[in-house]
Each structure stands twice: as structure tokens, then as C-alpha cells.
C-alpha positions in Angstrom: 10.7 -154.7 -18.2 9.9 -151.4 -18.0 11.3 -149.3 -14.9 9.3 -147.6 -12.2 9.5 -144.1 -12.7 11.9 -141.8 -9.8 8.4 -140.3 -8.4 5.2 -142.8 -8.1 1.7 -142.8 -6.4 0.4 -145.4 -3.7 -3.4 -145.1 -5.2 -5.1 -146.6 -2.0 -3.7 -144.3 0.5 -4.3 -141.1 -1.9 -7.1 -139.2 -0.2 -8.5 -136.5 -2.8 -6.6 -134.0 -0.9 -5.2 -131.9 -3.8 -1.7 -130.9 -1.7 0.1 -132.4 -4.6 -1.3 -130.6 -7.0 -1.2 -127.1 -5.0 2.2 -127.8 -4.3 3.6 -128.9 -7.6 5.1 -126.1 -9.5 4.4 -127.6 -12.8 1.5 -129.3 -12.2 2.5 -132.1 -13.7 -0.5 -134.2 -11.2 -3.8 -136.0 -13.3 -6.9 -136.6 -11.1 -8.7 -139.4 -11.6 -11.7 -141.1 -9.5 -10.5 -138.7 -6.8 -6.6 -140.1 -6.7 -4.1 -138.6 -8.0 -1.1 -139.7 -9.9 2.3 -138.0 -11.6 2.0 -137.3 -15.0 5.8 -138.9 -15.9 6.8 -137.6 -18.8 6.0 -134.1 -17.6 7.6 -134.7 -14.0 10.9 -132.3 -13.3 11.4 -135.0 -10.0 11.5 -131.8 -7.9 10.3 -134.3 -4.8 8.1 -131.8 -3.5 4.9 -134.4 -3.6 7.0 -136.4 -1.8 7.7 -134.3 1.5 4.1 -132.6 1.6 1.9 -136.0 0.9 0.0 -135.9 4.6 -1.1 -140.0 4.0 2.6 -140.3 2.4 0.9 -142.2 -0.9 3.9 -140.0 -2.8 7.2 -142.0 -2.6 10.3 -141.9 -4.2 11.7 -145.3 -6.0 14.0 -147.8 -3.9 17.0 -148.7 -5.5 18.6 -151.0 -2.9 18.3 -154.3 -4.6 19.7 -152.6 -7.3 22.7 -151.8 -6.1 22.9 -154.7 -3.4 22.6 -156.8 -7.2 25.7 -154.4 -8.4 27.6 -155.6 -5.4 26.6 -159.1 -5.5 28.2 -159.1 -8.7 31.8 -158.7 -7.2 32.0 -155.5 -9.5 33.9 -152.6 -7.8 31.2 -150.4 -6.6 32.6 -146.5 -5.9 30.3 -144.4 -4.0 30.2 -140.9 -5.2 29.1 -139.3 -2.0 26.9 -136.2 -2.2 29.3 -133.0 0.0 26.0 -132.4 1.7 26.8 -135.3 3.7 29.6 -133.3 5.4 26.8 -131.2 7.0 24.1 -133.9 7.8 26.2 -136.1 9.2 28.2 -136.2 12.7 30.6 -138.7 11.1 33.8 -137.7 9.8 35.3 -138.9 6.7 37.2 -142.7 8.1 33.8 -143.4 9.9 31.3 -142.9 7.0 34.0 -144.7 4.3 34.1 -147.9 6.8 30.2 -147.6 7.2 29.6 -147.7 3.7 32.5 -150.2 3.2 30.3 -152.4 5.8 27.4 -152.6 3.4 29.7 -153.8 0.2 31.0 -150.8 -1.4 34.2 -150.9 -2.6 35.8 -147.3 -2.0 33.6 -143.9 -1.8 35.0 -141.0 -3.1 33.4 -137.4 -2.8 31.1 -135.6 -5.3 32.7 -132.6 -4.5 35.7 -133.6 -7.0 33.6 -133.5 -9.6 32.1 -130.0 -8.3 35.7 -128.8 -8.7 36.0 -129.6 -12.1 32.9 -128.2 -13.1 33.6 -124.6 -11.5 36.8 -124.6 -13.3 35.1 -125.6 -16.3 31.8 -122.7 -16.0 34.6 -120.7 -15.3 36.5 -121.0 -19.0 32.9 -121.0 -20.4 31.6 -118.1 -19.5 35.0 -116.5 -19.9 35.0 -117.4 -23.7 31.4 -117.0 -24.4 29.7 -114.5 -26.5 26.3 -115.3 -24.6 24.9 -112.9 -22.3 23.5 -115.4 -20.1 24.6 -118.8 -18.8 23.1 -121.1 -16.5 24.3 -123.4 -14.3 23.4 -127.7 -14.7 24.2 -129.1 -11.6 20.8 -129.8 -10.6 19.0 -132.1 -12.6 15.6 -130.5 -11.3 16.0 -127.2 -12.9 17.9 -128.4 -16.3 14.5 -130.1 -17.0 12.5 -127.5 -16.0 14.4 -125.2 -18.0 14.1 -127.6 -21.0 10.3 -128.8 -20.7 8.8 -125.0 -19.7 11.4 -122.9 -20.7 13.0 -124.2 -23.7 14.1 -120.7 -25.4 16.6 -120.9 -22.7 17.7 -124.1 -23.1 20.6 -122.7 -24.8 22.1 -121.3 -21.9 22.3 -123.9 -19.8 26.3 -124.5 -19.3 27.0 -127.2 -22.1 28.9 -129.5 -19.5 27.5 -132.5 -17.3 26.9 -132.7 -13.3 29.2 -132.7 -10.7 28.0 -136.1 -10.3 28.2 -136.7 -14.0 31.5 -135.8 -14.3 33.0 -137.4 -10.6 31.7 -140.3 -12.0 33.6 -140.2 -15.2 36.5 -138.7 -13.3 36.7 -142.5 -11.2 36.4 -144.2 -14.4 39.5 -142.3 -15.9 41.2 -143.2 -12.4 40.3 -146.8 -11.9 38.5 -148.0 -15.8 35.8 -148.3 -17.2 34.8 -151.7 -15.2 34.0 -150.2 -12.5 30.1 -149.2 -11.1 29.6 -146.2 -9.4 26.3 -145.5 -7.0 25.5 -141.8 -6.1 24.0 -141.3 -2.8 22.7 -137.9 -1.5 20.0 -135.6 -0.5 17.9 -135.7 -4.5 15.5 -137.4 -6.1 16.0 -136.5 -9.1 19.8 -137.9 -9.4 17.5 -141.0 -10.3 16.2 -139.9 -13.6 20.0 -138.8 -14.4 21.4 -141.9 -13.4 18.5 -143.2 -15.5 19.6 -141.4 -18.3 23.5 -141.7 -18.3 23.9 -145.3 -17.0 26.9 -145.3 -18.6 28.6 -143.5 -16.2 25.5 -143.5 -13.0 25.2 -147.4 -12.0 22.2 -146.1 -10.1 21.3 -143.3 -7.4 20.2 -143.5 -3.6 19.0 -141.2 -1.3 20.0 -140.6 2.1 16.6 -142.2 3.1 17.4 -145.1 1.3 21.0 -145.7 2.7 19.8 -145.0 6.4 16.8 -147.4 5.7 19.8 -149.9 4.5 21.5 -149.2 7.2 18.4 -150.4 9.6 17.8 -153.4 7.8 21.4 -154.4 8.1 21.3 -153.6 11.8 24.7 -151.5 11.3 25.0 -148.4 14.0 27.0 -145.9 13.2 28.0 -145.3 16.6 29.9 -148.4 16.3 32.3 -147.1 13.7 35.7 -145.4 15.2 38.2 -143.3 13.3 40.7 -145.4 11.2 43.2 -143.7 9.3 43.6 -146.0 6.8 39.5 -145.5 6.0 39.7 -142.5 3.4 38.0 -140.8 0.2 39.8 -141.6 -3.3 41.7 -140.6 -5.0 41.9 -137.8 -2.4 39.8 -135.3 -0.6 37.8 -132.1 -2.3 38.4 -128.5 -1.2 36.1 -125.7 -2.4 33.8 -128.3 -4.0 32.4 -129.1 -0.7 30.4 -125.8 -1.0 28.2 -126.8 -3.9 25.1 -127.9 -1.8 24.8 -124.5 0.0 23.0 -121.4 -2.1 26.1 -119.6 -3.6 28.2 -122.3 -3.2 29.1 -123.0 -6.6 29.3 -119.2 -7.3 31.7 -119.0 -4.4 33.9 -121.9 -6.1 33.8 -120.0 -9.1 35.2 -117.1 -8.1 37.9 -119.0 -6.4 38.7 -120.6 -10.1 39.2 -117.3 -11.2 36.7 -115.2 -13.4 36.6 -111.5 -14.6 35.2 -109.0 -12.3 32.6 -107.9 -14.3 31.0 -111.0 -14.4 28.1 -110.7 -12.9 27.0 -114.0 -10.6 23.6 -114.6 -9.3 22.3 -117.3 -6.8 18.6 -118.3 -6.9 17.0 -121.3 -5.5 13.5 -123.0 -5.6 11.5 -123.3 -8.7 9.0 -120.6 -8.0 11.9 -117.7 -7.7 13.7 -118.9 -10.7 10.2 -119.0 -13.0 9.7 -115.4 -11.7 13.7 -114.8 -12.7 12.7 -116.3 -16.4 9.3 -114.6 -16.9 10.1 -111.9 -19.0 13.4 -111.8 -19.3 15.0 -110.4 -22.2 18.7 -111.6 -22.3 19.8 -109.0 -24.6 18.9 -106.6 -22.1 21.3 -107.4 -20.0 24.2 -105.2 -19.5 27.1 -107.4 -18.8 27.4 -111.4 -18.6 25.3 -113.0 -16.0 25.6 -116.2 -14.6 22.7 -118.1 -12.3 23.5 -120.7 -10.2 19.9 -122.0 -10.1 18.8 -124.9 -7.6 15.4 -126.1 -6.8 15.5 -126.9 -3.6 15.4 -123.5 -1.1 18.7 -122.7 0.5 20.6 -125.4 -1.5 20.8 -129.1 -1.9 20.9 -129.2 1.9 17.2 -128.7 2.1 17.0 -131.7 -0.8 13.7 -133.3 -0.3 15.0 -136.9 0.9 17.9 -135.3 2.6 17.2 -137.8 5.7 17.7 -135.2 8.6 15.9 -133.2 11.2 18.9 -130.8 11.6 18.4 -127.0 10.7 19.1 -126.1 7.5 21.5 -123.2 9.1 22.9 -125.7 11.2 23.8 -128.1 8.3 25.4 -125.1 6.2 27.5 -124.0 9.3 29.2 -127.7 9.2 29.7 -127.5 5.8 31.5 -124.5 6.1 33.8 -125.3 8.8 34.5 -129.0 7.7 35.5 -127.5 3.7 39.0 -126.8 3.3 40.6 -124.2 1.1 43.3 -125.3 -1.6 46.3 -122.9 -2.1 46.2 -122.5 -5.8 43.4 -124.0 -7.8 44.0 -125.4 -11.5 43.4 -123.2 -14.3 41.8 -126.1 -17.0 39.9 -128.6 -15.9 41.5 -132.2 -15.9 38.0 -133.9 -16.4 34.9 -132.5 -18.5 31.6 -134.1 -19.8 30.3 -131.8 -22.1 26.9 -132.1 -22.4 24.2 -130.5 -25.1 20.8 -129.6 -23.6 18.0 -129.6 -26.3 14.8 -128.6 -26.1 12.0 -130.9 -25.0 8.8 -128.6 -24.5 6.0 -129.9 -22.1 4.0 -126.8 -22.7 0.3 -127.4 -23.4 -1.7 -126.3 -26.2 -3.7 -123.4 -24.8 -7.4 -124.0 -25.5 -9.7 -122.1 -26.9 -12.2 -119.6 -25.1 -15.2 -121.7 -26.2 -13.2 -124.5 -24.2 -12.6 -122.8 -21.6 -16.1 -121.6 -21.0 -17.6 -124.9 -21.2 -15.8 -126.5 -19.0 -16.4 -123.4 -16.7 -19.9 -124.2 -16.9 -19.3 -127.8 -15.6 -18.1 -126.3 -12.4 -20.8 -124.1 -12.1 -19.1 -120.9 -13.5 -21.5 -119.1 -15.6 -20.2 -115.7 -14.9 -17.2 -114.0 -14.0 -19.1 -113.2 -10.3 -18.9 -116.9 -9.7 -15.0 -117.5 -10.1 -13.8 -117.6 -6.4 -10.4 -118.3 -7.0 -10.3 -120.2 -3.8 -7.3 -122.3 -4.5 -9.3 -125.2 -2.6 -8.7 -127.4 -6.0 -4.9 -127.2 -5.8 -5.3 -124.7 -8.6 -4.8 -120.8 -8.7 -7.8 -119.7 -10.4 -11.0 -121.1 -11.6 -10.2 -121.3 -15.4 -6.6 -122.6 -14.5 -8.8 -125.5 -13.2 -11.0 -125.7 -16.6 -7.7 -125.8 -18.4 -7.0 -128.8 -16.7 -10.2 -130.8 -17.1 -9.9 -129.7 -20.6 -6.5 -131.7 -20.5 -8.4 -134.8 -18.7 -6.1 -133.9 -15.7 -8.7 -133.0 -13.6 -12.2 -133.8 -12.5 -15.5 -131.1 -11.4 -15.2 -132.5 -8.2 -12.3 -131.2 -7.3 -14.2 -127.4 -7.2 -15.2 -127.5 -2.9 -17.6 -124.2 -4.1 -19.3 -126.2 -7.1 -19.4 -129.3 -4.6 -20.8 -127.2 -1.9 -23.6 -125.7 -4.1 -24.6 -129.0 -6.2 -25.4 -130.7 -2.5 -27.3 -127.9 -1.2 -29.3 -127.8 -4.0 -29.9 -131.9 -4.2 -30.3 -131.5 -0.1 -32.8 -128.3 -0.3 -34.2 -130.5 -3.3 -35.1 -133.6 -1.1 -36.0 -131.5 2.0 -38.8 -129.3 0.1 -40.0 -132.6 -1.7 -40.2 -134.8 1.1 -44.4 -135.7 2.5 -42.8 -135.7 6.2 -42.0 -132.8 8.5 -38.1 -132.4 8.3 -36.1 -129.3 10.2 -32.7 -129.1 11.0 -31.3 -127.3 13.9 -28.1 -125.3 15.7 -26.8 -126.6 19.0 -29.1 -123.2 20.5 -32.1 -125.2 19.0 -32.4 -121.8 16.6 -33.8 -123.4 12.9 -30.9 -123.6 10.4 -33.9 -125.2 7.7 -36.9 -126.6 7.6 -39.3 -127.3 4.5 -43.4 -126.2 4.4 -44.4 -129.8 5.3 -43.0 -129.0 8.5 -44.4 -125.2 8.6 -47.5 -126.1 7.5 -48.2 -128.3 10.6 -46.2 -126.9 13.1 -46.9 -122.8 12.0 -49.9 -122.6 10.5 -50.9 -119.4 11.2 -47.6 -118.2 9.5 -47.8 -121.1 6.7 -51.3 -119.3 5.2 -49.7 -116.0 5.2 -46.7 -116.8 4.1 -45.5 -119.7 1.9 -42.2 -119.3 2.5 -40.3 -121.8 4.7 -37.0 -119.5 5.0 -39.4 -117.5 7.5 -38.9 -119.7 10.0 -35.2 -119.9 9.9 -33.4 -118.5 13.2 -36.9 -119.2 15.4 -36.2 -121.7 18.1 -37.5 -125.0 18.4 -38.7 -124.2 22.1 -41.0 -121.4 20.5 -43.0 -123.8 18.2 -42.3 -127.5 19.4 -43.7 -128.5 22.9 -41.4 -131.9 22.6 -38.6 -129.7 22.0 -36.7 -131.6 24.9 -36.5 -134.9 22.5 -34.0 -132.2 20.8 -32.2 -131.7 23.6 -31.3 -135.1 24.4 -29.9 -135.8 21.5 -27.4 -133.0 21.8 -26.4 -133.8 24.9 -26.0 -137.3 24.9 -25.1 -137.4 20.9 -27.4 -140.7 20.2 -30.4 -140.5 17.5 -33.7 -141.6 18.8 -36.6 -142.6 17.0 -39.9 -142.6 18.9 -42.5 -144.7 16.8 -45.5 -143.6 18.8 -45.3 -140.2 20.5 -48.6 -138.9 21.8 -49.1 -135.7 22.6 -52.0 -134.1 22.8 -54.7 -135.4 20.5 -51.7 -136.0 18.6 -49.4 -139.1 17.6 -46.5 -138.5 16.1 -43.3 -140.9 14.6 -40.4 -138.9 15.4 -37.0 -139.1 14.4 -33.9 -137.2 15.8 -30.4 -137.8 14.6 -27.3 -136.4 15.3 -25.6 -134.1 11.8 -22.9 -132.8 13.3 -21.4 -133.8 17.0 -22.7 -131.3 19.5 -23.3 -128.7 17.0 -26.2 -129.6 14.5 -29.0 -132.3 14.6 -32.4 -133.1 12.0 -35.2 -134.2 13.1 -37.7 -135.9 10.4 -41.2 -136.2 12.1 -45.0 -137.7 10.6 -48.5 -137.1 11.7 -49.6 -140.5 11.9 -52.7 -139.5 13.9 -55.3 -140.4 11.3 -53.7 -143.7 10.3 -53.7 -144.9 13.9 -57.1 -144.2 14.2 -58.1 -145.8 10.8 -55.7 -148.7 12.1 -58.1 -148.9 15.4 -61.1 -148.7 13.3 -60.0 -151.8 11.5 -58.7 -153.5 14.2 -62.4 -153.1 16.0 -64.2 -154.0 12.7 -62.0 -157.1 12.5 -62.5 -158.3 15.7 -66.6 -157.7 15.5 -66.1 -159.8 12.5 -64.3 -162.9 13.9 -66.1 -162.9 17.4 -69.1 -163.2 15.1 -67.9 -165.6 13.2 -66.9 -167.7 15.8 -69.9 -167.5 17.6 -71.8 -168.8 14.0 -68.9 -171.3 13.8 -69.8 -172.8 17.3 -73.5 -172.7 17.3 -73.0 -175.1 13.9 -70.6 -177.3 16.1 -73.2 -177.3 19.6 -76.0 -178.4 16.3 -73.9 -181.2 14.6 -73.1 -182.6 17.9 -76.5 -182.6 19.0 -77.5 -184.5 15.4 -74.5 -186.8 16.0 -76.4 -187.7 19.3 -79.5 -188.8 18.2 -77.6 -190.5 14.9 -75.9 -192.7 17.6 -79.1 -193.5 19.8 -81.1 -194.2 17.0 -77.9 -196.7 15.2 -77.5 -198.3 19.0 -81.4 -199.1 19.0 -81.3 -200.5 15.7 -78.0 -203.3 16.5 -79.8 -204.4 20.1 -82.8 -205.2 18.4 -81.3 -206.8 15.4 -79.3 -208.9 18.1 -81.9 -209.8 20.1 -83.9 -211.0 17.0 -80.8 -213.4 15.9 -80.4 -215.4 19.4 -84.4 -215.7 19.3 -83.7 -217.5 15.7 -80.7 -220.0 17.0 -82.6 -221.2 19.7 
């Protein structure tokens, strides 16, 4: 069975609001029938659908059952517990280890140890390198974003695992290969790498997911005391602890020990490291650089699923004072996952200008005067958006300006089409529009001068209408009302009022029907002239068959007396 990807889409509750796709740095979102949906295999699991989603139809896969099965399984479950959970959490060290006990775990050991080993580890790298440039992989995030957009500088991506990567395989060296180990922390996309190394990552949950568990179990944490014999294994980290603030690891490098004119660089959030990338010639550079690079702003503290409300300066201040300083750190690293990162380009085919222009043209674009660049679509620019219905990403619809015009044109359409009288109106009464049906019989004068209905556009109702007060009504008591037979005048009218916008705009469609009640009359009297006469032929045949029927029954009654009277003559 295939497994749901890190990232997924609830369709019904996606609302054709485009945040997604404004907000994801790769645009790695497809629209279709108005929803949209990740496009997996270009996904970096940077979370940040997740966290802006207003309906929350982005969410994040749950892993519970999965590890709840690992436990179940009376395997020895380690926790590799993300050191951002030093500044999110209130709990020290014995309480959260006899928490996470509680739920089945076997021991929990720090990330943070594998943080350590990793510093060290850059450190020699970058030491020993020829390369000008080296980047940092501890965040999953920006390794595939380096290797799917960037991929000419996939090569300088530090050839060594995670910190979580490598704690994991440090606790495997420790306790054997038997063991499972479960990462829990602040990322998303620890999933895809625990997807991708389950050799070392059981599986990964967020803090999210472990406070949901925590619900479900009906576990509070308040209810857990210090115990010293509660503790991280094999033993506690030191400078590691730093790794999920911005310059964190750079500070743990420097404390591993590296040459001076090394030059160190701490950039987090996608959008600043592209801008880093763009252009960048590495041989340009003067002296070695190394970028810790993170894709969350401010650090892994600010992870999208990091399951807080706590300021970000807050949480960093914890860290800080809860991490503790080792006297002499190792000069070689005791654990190390080296790790090749190739190149896996996601980068689209860039289409052609005849492309382009077509598709411009099924937005409405047929010159550069009509490009608004609005950014309502989710997209920077115009053709940015043709690129992507080129791609079947995207749909016209998407374009508010294109939508905008196309129902203007299919409303002016109907209005100047329609046999009725139709105007629609401003809250003041002033005419917003109104089509030459209803100039024709409601300004005349102005109608055979003038054939233009826009003329009338910003003249009030009150100046031309004299049941202007129907109007009125409906905007202060925000009910249509439809008034089949309106006389007014010499006039009847069938009037119909409705409400476009609460309080602010209303239409009014509204017929002559003078003529045809008149004709109706006409028929009506005719009708009646014919059946009174009728009936008075039908009864004068009725008054003659009954008089007939009389004289029938006289002349029968005659005929039986005398034939009576004949008979009893004979029997006697």
C-alpha cells in the first residue's frame, strides 16, 4: 500500500483561495475545479501550506498508529527528541522523559547528540576541503530545495547526514541495531527523511502530533514531578542544544574549532537563501564560506508544527539558558553518516513565447497594457500565471481581473439584451446602470437624442422615477418586492426590486404591461358578451323543450284515459 504523502489536501474544505499557492515558494500547488492540491514529487515539505490554509484543508500526515504499532510490538522505541523542545516546553528533562515513558517509549535521548557530532564533523570538512563553498544539511527542507531548484549546488551540501540522522545511528551503535527510534519535533519534513532512511528513522512526529497523543490519552503534564532517576541516554548534549536557533549550528562550530578565516554565514527561510543562490558565482568568493541555511525564519523554533503560542524570542532565550557548555569538545567525531546528495532537478521546461502568448490570451491578455500583475492568482505576474496553465497547474479562473471583465461583459450582455426595463442603483439611489429599454420609457426625451444608456449613469432615481420610494424600501428594510400590478398614472406596471448588495446596491427589473391588461379586459368583456349570450340562447331552447314536453304529456295522458275508458265499456 502506498503511503500518504508528509503534506496532503482535504479537497472539500479547499475554498479557491490561492494562499497556498501565493505562499509556496516553489509553487509546487496544481489547481483543479477550483481546489487545490500539492504536486508531491515537487514538494520541499517546507509546511508553509500548512500554517497559512485559513479553512485548514492543508494538513500534515499522522503518524501515531504508526508508532503506537512500533510500541505494541514490544520493540525498544528511543525517542530522539528535537533540542527545540528545551525552549517550547516548561518541563525539564525527568518530567518530559517520564511523560513520554507514559505513552510507551522506551528511553528518549536528545537530538542534540547528534547535532554535536555533526558540527565536529562540518568542522574537519570544511577544514580539509578544496571547495569554496559548503552548505549545511541539517534541514531536510533546504537539502531538497537545494537539490530540486538548485542542483548546480548540490555539490556543496556537506556530504554527511542530519543531526537526527546521525543521533539515530549513534543509539543504534549504543544499544543495536534492534532497536526503533521515533523523532519528535517542531518539522514536517523530518517525515519524508524518516521516509527515506527507515533504516535508521522508525518514523517522525511533530510536536502537534505528540500533544494531540497526549489529549487522547488524557495524560497532563502537570502531573508529572521531577524524578532523578527519569534522564536522557546515554547522557545529556551541551552546545548541540543550540542547533534550532539561527546561528546555532555556526556557534557549535566554532566551539569545535575551525580556522579564523573561515567565513560562516547564517540564513534562514527559503525566500532569503534563493536570493543568496541567485547569481552566485562560488569562484568569486574570496575565502571559504559556510551557510548554515534553515527554512524556517529564526530557526527550527519557528518550525511550522512547532505546537506553541510562545514568542519566538521567548523560546530562543530558554534555549540559551537551559544549554550547557562542555569544557573541551572532541576533535573527531565518534559517529558520522556520510551522506552523498545528487541532483534531482524539478525545474520546468520553459515554454515557448507562442505558448506563453496563448495562454495569455485565455486570460484576457492581449497586450502588455492588460498584464496587471495583481498577484490575486497566488502568482507574481501575469505570464508566471500562463506558465502555469501551460503546465496544467492552473486554471483562467484563477485571474480575479479576467473573471471580473468576462462577468461584466455576460452581465452588460444580458442587461442591454433584455425586452424589460432593468437599472441598478447605489444606496444614494444615483444609477450605477441601466440599459435603453429602461431609457427609452423612462427618458425619452433624452433616449431620441441620445442612444446611449451610459448617459443616465450617476442621475438619481428620484429625478426620473415617481415610485422611486418602492426603491427605498428595499434598502432599508433589505427584502425584494415584487409588485405584479402597480398603477400609476395611466400606467400599469410589474415591478421588481431586489436586493444586490446589503444596504449598498439594489436592481430593479420593471415591464409596461399597460397594453396587455387592457387587451386582457378586452377579452375578458368579449368573453363574457359571448357566454351571457350563449346562455341566454341555451335557456330559451330549454323554456321551448319544456313547453313541447308539456303538451307531449297532455296529449299521451288523453290518449291512455280514453283507451281505458274504451276497455271497461268492452268487459262489461
Amino acid at each position: 500500500m502506498e503511503q500518504m504523502p508528509p503534506v496532503y489536501t482535504l479537497k472539500n474544505e479547499c475554498q479557491d483561495c490561492y494562499k497556498c499557492v501565493r505562499k509556496c515558494p516553489i509553487k509546487a500547488i496544481k489547481i483543479l475545479n477550483s481546489s487545490a492540491s500539492i504536486i508531491n514529487d515537487r514538494c520541499i515539505t517546507c509546511g508553509h501550506c500548512v500554517t497559512i490554509c485559513p479553512t485548514g484543508a492543508k494538513h500534515f500526515r499522522n503518524d501515531i498508529n504508526k508508532v503506537k504499532t512500533l510500541i505494541q510490538q514490544e520493540k525498544k522505541v528511543f525517542v530522539s527528541l528535537a533540542p527545540s523542545w528545551s525552549g517550547i516546553s516548561d518541563l525539564s528533562a525527568s518530567q518530559i522523559t517520564a511523560l513520554l515513558k507514559k505513552l510507551g517509549f522506551y528511553v528518549v535521548s536528545e537530538t542534540a547528540l547528534g547535532a554535536q557530532e555533526v558540527s565536529v564533523q562540518t568542522a574537519n570538512i570544511i577544514k580539509n576541503s578544496d571547495s569554496k563553498l559548503h552548505i549545511s544539511s541539517a534541514c531536510p527542507t533546504i537539502v531538497d530545495f537545494i537539490r530540486y531548484y538548485h542542483p548546480q549546488f548540490s555539490k556543496n551540501i556537506v556530504p554527511i547526514a542530519s543531526p537526527a540522522l546521525t543521533h539515530a545511528k549513534m543509539l543504534k551503535e549504543h544499544y543495536g541495531n534492534d532497536i526503533s527510534v521515533v523523532f519528535i519535533g517542531p518539522c514536517i519534513a523530518k517525515k519524508n527523511e524518516s521516509d527515506r532512511n527507515n533504516d535508521l528513522i522508525s518514523a517522525s512526529l511533530t510536536f502537534e502530533e505528540l500533544k494531540l497523543w497526549l489529549k487522547e490519552s488524557f495524560i497532563n503534564i502537570n502531573d508529572f514531578k521531577e524524578d532523578i532517576k527519569e534522564q536522557f541516554v546515554p547522557f545529556n548534549a551541551y552546545e548541540g542544544s543550540l542547533y534550532p536557533i539561527e546561528g546555532g549550528m555556526n556557534e557549535t562550530i566554532k566551539k569545535a574549532g575551525i580556522d579564523k578565516n573561515i567565513q560562516l554565514l547564517s540564513i534562514s527561510s527559503i525566500e532569503f537563501f534563493e536570493k543568496a543562490l541567485n547569481s552566485l558565482d562560488v569562484n568569486s568568493l574570496k575565502e571559504k564560506l559556510f551557510i548554515e541555511a534553515l527554512a524556517c525564519s529564526g530557526g527550527c523554533i519557528n518550525g511550522p508544527v512547532k505546537a506553541t503560542k510562545k514568542s519566538s524570542l521567548s523560546v530562543s532565550s530558554n534555549i540559551l539558558y537551559r544549554t550547557k557548555e562542555r569544557s573541551e569538545i572532541p576533535k573527531t567525531a565518534t559517529t558520522v553518516v556520510s551522506l552523498e546528495y545528487k541532483e534531482e532537478s524539478k525545474i520546468q521546461q520553459e515554454p515557448t513565447i507562442e505558448q506563453i502568448n496563448l495562454a495569455m490570451k485565455m486570460i484576457g491578455k492581449h497586450s502588455e497594457s492588460d498584464e496587471l500583475n495583481c498577484g490575486g492568482c497566488g502568482y507574481s505576474s501575469c505570464r508566471d500565471l500562463a506558465k502555469a496553465l501551460i503546465y496544467n497547474e492552473a486554471e483562467p479562473s484563477m485571474c480575479v481581473s479576467f473573471m471580473r471583465k468576462t462577468a461584466m461583459k455576460k452581465a452588460s450582455a444580458m442587461l442591454r439584451s433584455m425586452p424589460s426595463c432593468a437599472v441598478i442603483a447605489d444606496r444614494n439611489l444615483d444609477i450605477l446602470e441601466a440599459n435603453k429599454a429602461f431609457m427609452k420609457m423612462f427618458c425619452p426625451d433624452i433616449y431620441e437624442t441620445i442612444q446611449d444608456e451610459n448617459v443616465i449613469c450617476g442621475v438619481n432615481l428620484k429625478r426620473i422615477l415617481d415610485f422611486y420610494g418602492l426603491f427605498e424600501d428595499v434598502l432599508k428594510y433589505g427584502k425584494d418586492i415584487h409588485k405584479e400590478h402597480y398603477y400609476l398614472k395611466d400606467k400599469i406596471y410589474d415591478i421588481s426590486i431586489f436586493v444586490i448588495e446589503q444596504d449598498n446596491i439594489i436592481g430593479a427589473i420593471i415591464s409596461d404591461i399597460t397594453k396587455s391588461e387592457i387587451n386582457k379586459e378586452k377579452i375578458v368583456t368579449k368573453a363574457q358578451e359571448v357566454i351571457d349570450r350563449n346562455i341566454s340562447i341555451v335557456q330559451d331552447i330549454a323554456c321551448r323543450l319544456g313547453e313541447h314536453m308539456v303538451e307531449t304529456e297532455l296529449l299521451l295522458n288523453t290518449i291512455i284515459e280514453d283507451f281505458n275508458t274504451k276497455e271497461n265499456k268492452d268487459n262489461k
